[in-house]
C-alpha positions, 0 to 999 in steps of 0.5 A, spaced: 500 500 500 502 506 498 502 513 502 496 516 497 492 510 498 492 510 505 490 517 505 483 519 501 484 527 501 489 526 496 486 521 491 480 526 492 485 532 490 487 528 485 482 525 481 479 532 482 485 535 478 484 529 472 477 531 472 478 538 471 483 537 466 478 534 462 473 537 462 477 543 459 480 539 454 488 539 456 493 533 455 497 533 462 503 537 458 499 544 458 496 543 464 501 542 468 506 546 465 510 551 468 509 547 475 511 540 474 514 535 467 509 532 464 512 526 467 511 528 475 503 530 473 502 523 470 505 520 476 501 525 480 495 523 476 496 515 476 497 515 484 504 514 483 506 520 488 502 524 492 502 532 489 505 537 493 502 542 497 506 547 493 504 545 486 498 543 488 496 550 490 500 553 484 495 549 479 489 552 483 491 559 484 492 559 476 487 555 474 482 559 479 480 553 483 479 553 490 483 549 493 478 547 498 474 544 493 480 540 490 480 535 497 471 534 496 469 527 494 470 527 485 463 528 482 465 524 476 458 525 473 461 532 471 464 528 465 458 526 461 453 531 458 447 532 460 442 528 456 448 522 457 447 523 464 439 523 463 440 516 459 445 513 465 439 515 470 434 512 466 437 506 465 441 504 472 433 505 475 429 501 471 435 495 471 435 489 476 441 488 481 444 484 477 444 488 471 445 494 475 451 491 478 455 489 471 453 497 470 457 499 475 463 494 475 462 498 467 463 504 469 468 503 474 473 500 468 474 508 465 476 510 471 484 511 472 488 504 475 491 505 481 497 501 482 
């Protein structure tokens, strides 16, 4: 087990950062440059090093979030848009568990992989 899985703040700050930089369209280069290389943040992001204070207030402050909502539980709906969003509702309330719980496990499958 490593130090960020132990702490769930930091897979929080750093799904929350994935989110961000996807709804905004930028390869993980753009995003953290001038703060980090691309390969510190791709490590960030995979949740192979924890992020630190500094460079993740310095991302915050540049992109104008607030750093507080960085460490909230991710809303990964924000990646659908809204009539997606309506389809999966839709469709997750009128399954059966077992279809409901293959959904799920589908679902889970796009998130990043912690290793």
């Amino acid at each position: 087990m490593t130090d960020n899985e132990l702490n769930p703040e930091a897979d929080n700050i750093r799904e929350n950062l994935w989110i961000f930089r996807l709804r905004r369209g930028l390869w993980p280069a753009l995003f953290a440059h001038p703060f980090l290389t691309e390969d510190e943040y791709l490590d960030i992001e995979c949740g192979k090093k924890p992020i630190s204070e500094r460079d993740m207030r310095a991302l915050a402050e540049h992109y104008k979030i607030d750093p507080d909502s960085l460490a909230q539980p991710p809303d990964y709906s924000l990646l659908l848009d809204a009539p997606t969003r309506r389809l999966l509702d839709y469709s997750y309330t009128v399954l059966s568990n077992r279809q409901r719980g293959q959904f799920t496990s589908f679902l889970r499958s796009f998130m990043v992989k912690r290793r």
